[in-house]
TILOZA-822795 format. One line per field, with one value per residue (C-alpha): residue number from 1; x, y, z. Coordinates in steps of 0.05 Angstrom, whole numbers. Layout:
n (NUM; ...)
X (X; ...)
Y (Y; ...)
Z (Z; ...)
end
This chain:
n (1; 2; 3; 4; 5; 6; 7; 8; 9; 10; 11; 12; 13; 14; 15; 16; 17; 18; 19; 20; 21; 22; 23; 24; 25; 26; 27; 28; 29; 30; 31; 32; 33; 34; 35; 36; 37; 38; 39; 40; 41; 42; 43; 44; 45; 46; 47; 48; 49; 50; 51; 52; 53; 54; 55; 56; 57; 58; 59; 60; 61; 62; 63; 64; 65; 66; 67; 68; 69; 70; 71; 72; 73; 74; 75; 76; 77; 78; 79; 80; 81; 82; 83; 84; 85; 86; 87; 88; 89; 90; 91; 92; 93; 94; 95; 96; 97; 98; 99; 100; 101; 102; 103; 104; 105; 106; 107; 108; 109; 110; 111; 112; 113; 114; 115; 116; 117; 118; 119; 120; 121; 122; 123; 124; 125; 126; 127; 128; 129; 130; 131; 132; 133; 134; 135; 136; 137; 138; 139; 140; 141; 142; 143; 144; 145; 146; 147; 148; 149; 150; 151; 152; 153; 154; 155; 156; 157; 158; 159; 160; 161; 162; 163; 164; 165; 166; 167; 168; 169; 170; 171; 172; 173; 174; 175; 176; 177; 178; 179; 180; 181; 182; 183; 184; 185; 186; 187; 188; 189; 190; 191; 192; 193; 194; 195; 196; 197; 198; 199; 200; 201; 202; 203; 204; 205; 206; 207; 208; 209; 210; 211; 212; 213; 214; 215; 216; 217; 218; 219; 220; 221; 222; 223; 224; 225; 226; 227; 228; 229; 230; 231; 232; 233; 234; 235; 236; 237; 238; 239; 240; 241; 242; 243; 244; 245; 246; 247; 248; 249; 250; 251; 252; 253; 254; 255; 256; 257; 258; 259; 260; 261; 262; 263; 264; 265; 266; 267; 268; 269; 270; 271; 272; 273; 274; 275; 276; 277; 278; 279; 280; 281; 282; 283; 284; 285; 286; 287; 288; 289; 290; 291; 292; 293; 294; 295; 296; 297; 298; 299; 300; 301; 302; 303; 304; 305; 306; 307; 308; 309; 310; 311; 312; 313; 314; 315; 316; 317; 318; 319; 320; 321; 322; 323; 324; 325)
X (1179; 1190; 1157; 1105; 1090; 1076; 1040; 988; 974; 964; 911; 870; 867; 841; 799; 772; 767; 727; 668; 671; 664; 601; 568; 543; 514; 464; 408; 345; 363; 387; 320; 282; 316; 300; 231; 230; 255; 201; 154; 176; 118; 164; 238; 298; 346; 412; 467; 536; 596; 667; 680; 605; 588; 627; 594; 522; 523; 535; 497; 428; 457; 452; 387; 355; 384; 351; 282; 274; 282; 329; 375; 438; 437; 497; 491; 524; 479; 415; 417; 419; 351; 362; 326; 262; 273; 260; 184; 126; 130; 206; 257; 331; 399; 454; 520; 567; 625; 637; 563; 584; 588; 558; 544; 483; 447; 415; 377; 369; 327; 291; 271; 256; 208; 172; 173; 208; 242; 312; 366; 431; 493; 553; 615; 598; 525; 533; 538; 487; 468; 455; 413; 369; 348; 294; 341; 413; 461; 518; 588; 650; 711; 768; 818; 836; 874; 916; 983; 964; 895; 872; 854; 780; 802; 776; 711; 695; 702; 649; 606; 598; 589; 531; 501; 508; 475; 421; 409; 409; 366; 306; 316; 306; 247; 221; 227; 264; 281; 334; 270; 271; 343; 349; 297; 334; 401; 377; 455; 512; 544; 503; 433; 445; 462; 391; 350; 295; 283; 225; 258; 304; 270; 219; 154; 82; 43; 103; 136; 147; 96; 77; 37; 58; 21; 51; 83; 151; 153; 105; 170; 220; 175; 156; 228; 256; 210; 183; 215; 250; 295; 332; 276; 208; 177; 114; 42; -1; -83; -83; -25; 30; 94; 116; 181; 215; 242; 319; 365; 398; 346; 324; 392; 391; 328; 354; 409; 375; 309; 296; 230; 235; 175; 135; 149; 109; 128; 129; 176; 233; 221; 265; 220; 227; 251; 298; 262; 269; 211; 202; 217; 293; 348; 368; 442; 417; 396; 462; 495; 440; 459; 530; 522; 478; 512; 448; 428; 358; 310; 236; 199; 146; 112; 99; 57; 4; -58; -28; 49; 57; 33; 103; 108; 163; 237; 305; 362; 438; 461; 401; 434; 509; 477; 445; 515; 491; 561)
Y (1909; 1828; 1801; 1762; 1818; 1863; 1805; 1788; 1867; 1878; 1815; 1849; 1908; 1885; 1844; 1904; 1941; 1894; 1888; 1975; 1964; 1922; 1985; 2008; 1945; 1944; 1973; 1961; 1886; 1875; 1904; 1858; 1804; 1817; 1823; 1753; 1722; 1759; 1742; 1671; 1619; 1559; 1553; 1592; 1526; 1564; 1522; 1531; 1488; 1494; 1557; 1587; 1520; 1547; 1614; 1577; 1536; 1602; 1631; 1578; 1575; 1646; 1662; 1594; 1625; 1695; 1674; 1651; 1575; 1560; 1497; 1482; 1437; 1414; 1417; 1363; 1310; 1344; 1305; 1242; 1259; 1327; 1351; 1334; 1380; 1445; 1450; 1499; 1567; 1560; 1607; 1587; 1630; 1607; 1625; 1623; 1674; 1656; 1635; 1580; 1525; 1463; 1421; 1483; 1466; 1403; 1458; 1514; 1460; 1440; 1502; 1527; 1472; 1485; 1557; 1574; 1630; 1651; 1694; 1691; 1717; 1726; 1766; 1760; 1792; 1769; 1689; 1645; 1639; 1713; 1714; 1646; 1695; 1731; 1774; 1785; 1808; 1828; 1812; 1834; 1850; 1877; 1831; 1769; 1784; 1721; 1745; 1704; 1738; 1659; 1631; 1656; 1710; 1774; 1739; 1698; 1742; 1793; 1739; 1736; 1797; 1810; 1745; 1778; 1841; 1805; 1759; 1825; 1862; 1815; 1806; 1877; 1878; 1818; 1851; 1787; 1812; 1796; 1745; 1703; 1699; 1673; 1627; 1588; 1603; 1560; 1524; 1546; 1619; 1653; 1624; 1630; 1709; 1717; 1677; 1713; 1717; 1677; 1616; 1607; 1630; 1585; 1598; 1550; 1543; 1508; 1580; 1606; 1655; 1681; 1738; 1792; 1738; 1686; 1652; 1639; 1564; 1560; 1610; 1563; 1508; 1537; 1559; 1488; 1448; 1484; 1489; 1551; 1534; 1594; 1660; 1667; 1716; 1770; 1791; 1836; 1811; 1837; 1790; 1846; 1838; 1874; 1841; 1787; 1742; 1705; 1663; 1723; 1757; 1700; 1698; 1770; 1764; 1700; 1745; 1803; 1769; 1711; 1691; 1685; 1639; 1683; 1734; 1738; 1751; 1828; 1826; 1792; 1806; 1863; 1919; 1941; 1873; 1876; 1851; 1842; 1834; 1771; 1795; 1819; 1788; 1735; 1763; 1834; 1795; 1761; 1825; 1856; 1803; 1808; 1883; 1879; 1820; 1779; 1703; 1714; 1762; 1767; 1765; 1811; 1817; 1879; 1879; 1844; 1870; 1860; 1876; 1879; 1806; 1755; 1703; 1676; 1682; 1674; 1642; 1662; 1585; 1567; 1629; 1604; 1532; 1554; 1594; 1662; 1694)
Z (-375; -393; -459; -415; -367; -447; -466; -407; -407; -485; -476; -418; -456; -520; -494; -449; -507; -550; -493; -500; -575; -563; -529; -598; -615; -558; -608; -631; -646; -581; -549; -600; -573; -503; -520; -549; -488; -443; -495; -490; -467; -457; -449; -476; -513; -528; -570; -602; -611; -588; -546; -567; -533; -477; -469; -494; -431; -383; -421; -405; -333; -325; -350; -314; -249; -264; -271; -344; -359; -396; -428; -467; -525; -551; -633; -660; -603; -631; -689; -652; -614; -567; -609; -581; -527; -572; -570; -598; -557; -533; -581; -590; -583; -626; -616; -666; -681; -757; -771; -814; -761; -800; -730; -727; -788; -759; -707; -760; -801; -749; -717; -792; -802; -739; -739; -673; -671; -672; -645; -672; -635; -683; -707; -780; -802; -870; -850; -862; -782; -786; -856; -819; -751; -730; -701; -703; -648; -668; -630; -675; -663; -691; -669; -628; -569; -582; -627; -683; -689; -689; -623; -601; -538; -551; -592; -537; -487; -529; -533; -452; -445; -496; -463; -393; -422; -447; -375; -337; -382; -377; -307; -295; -345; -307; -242; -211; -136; -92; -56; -123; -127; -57; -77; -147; -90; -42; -29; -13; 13; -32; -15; 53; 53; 22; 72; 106; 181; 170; 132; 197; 250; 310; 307; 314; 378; 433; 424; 504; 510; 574; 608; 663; 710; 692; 750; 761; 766; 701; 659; 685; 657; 589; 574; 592; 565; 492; 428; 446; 501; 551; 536; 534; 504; 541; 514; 538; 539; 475; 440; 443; 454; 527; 547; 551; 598; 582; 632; 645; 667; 716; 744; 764; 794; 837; 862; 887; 914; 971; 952; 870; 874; 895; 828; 767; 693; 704; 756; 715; 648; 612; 569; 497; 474; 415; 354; 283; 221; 184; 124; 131; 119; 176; 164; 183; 245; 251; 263; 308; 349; 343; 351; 418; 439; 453; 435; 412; 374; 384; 306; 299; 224; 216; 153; 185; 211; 285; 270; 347; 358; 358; 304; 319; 353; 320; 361; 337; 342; 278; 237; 252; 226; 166; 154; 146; 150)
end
């Protein structure tokens, strides 16, 4: 095996092993600490310098993302008025591996002063960051990962992780659902995976919506003319869905009939419609579509009081343009 080969695997693994040393540490402080940021009436303000800086800024992005507002502030800019964004009710993580970071003490001062609380996130439980909190988390290791035991690998790394364990934590605790993610997701591949039928779908009042009676000429006019163009959709007298009527349809009716005109709605229209709820996920309704190899999907909401009534309709070229896949 080559030096660099030894070298990129001895740095995986002791950096693997230093998150699986951190498994002990999620104690009593760490639950404390969760507790404060559920607790938390205004905003979580995590800070740190250098590569704690690093991590502090994933660290506010993650937990802003997850339900729980959150912002970075870089220490050594407090002093020159960020500091104005720390306010009565919001608590403060600060990261720093050795404790002893002197850019910090501007922020420890203030927060002292105005009696916001703290939780510190470091290697070394007897620095002065860790003696200033109101609770302490610890993140030692053994050793750097970097061959001169000097460059921050294996610290930093630790460091993630515990701030990952403490994002997920209160988001479970918070009972943040995949609905809330989609909604702070709202760009991007990941957004779009989480959209609801309902956030793509047509719906209102020019829907095509016709009854068994319905004439022929009128369903040729509806589904040209209305905001749903090529289907309409079929209710009973009651509002139910019954059937529903596509291009498809019409053109297999024109084929096998001389007199279309003289048809109705329940003479054309196919029965047991496939249909989907608002609530799923349009890209379950991508591959229904896919799957059945149809252009359109009736939208029922079936936690109403009439779950049979339509309430909307979901065409497969809106999905592919809000790029659910």
């Amino acid at each position: 095996m080559s030096k660099i080969i030894e070298r990129g695997q001895s740095v995986l693994k002791l950096e693997a092993e230093s998150i699986l040393g951190l498994v002990s540490k999620v104690n009593e402080s760490f639950e404390k600490a969760v507790e404060m940021v559920l607790a938390c009436k205004g905003k979580v303000v995590v800070t740190g310098i250098g590569k704690s800086g690093q991590i502090a800024r994933k660290m506010a992005s993650t937990f802003s993302s997850t339900g729980t507002p959150s912002l970075y502030l870089h220490p050594a800019e407090s002093s020159h008025g960020d500091l104005g964004v720390i306010s009565d009710g919001d608590i403060v993580i600060a990261l720093s591996y050795g404790g002893e970071t002197a850019e910090l003490n501007h922020v420890l001062n203030f927060i002292s002063r105005r009696d916001i609380k703290m939780i510190a996130m470091t290697g070394k439980p007897e620095s002065s960051l860790a003696q200033a909190a109101s609770v302490l988390i610890s993140v030692a290791v053994e050793r750097e990962a970097c061959p001169l035991n000097l460059a921050p690998t294996s610290s930093s790394t630790a460091m993630l992780a515990m701030g990952d364990a403490m994002a997920m934590a209160v988001l479970e605790m918070r009972g943040f659902k995949t609905e809330n993610f989609a909604e702070f997701h709202p760009a991007g591949s990941l957004g779009a995976k989480l959209l609801k039928v309902k956030d793509v779908m047509k719906s209102g009042a020019a829907l095509p919506m016709v009854t068994p009676e319905t004439s022929m000429k009128e369903i040729l006019t509806k589904m040209t003319h209305q905001n749903v163009r090529g289907a309409a959709g079929v209710t009973n007298t009651d509002g139910n869905l019954v059937g529903i009527i596509t291009d498809g349809d019409i053109r297999r009716f024109l084929e096998k009939n001389q007199n279309p005109f003289q048809a109705t709605a329940k003479d054309v229209m196919s029965t047991n419609p496939k249909t989907i709820d608002a609530l799923e996920l349009a890209e379950k309704a991508l591959f229904l579509m896919e799957q059945f190899r149809i252009q359109m999907l009736i939208v029922l909401d079936k936690s109403s009081a009439k779950p049979l009534q339509p309430v909307g309709m979901l065409i497969y070229a809106d999905l592919l343009a809000a790029k659910i896949r």
